[in-house]
N, C-alpha and C positions, 0 to 999 in steps of 0.2 A: 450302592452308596446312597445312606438316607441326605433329604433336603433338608428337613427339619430345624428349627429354628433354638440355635444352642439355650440350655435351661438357663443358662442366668440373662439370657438377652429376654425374656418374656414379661417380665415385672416393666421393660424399657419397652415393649410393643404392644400392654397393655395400655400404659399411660400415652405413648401416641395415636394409640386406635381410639381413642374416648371410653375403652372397657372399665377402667377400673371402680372397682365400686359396686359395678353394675349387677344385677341378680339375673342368673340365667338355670333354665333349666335343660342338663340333658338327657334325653331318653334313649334307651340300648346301653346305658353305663356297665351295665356287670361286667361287660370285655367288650374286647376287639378296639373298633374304631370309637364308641361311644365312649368305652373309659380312657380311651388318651384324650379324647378329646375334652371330656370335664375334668380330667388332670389336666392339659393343659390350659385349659381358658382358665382355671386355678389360681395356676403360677402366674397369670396376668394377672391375675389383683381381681380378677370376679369373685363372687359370690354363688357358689354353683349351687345344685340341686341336683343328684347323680341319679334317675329314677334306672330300675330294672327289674327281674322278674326272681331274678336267683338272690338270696340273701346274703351267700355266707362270701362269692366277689363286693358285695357290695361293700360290706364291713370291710373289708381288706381293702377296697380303695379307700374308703373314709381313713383308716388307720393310716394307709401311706403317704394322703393329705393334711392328717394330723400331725405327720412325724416332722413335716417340711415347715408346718405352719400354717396351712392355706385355708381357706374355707369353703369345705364340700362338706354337707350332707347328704347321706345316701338314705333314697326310700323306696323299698319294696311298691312293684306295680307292676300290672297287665296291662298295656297301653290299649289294647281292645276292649277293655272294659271301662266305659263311661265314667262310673262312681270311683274307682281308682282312681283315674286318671283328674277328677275332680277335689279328690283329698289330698291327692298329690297337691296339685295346685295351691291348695287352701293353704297348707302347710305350707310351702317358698313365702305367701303374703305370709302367714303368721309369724317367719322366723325372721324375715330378711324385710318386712315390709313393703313388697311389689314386686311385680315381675317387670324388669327390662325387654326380655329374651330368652325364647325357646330354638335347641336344636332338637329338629324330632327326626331321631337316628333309628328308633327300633327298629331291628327288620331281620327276616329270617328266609331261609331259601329248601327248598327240596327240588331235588337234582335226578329229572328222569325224563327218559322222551315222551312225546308231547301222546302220543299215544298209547302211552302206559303211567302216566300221571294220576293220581289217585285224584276223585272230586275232591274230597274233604282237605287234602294237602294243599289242593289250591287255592279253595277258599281261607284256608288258613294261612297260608302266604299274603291272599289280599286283605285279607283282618287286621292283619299286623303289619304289614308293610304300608296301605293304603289307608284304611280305618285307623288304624291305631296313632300314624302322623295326624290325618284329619283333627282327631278326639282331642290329640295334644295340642296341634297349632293353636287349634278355636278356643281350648280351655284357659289356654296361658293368656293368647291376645283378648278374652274378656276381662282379664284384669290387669292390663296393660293402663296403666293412667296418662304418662303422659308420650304417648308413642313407644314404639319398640320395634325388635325385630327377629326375624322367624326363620330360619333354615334350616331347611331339610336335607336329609341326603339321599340322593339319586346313586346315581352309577351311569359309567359308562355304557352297561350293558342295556338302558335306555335306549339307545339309539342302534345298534344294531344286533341281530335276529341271532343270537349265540346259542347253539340247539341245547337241547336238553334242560334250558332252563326256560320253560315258556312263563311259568309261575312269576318267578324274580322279575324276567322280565316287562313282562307285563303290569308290573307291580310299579315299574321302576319308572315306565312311560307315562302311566298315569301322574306320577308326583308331577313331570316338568307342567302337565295342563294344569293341575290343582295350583303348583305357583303361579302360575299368570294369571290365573281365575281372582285365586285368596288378594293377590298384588295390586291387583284393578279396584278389588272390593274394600281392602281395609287402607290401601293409602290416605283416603280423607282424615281416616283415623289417627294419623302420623306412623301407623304401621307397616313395615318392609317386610317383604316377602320374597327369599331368596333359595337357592337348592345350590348345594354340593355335590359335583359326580365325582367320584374317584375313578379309577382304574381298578384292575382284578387287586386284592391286598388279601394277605394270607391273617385269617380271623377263626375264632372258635367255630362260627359259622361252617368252614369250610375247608379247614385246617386237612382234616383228613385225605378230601381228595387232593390235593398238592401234597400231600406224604407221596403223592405217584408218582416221580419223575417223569415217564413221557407226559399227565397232563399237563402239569408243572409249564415243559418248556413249551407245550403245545398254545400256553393260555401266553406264556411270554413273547412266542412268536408272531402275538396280534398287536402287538404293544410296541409302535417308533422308537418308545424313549428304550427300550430291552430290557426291563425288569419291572418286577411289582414290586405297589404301593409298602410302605407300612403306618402301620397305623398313627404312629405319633406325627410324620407329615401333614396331617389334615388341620392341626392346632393354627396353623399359619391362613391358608384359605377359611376356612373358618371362623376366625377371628376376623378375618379382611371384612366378609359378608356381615358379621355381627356390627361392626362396628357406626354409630349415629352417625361420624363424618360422612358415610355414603349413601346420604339423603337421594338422591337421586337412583341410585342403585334399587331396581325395583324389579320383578318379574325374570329375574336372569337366572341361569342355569349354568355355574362355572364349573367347566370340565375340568379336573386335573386329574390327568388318565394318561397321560403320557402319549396322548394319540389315540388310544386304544380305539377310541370313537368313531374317528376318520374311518 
């Protein structure tokens, strides 16, 4: 049973969050968690900016934004690549004039033991998971004028040792230092720096091995609440973390993982 916050309640959790209006960029938009997530901060009355890497979901999200009436653009990007991810940028100011808010969602995983992991898989794991948020935070919050705010998404797999995924994880620990770090450094600037961990959520990412029933129930048997995430749940957290009201909300890392963590 999803939590998710019913579609016509979101234009009404826009305007009490202080989103509306607001310019936000998110990155991983082709699928999964990234594109409900710029669909939904959407439907709150944002002004999104859907960045990702595959063109022809991006169109299709812009078209299903279109259809509702909302305001998404979708722009083609390599969040590992600096000058990308810097046109990007240029582009939110030149359409939307500023950035409020970045979510820097990209993120991708290869799944093998830690002893049979390819170098280059890994490092490409932390290009994109690690680098590629970094590129993003920094590029948005330089043109951030009058404060803004920044989350990232973690995972629950941050915090404990889940085999076979040393990569992700790894990837995933690093984000909660980088918010504390980014948190301490850009507050003067009236800039929040905040991370999203979800729980296991079945995404393009990862779709296939949960096609396997025993892993399936094996990854749902580390999970208190007894089932995984989906993705359009995250629009609500998410939004919570964007929102100006939580001036004081700074350097924090909000689990919603059902436990999974513990």
């Amino acid at each position: 049973m999803s939590s998710s916050v019913p579609r016509d309640q979101l234009p009404a959790l826009g305007s009490a969050l202080g989103l509306t209006g607001r310019t936000v960029v998110v990155t991983g938009a082709s699928s999964g968690i990234g594109a409900d997530v710029a669909l939904g901060l959407a439907r709150t009355g944002m002004k999104v900016i859907g960045v990702g890497r595959r063109a022809e979901p991006l169109a299709q999200l812009a078209k299903t934004a279109a259809a509702e009436g909302l305001t998404l653009q979708a722009k083609s990007a390599d969040v590992a690549d600096e000058e990308q991810v810097e046109a990007v940028m240029e582009a939110a100011v030149a359409e939307f004039g500023g950035i409020d808010a970045v979510v820097a969602n990209a993120g991708i995983a290869h799944v093998a033991p830690a002893l049979e992991h390819p170098a280059d898989a890994f490092r490409n794991v932390l290009d994109t998971n690690v680098t590629g948020a970094f590129l993003s935070a920094r590029s948005a919050a330089r043109r951030m004028q009058r404060g803004g705010s920044v989350v990232f998404t973690s995972s629950s797999f941050a915090k404990r040792g889940f085999t076979d995924w040393v990569a992700y994880n790894a990837s995933k620990a690093a984000i909660g230092n980088m918010v504390e770090t980014l948190a301490k450094e850009w507050a003067p600037q009236g800039i929040r720096v905040n991370a999203m961990a979800p729980a296991a959520t079945v995404t393009d990412v990862n779709r296939s091995l949960f096609e396997n029933p025993d892993f399936a129930a094996g990854v749902v048997a580390t999970i208190p609440g007894g089932r995984l995430m989906e993705p359009e749940e995250f629009t609500l957290p998410v939004a919570f973390l964007l929102s100006p009201h939580n001036e004081l909300l700074l350097g924090t890392t909000l689990f919603v993982d059902g436990g999974q963590s513990l």
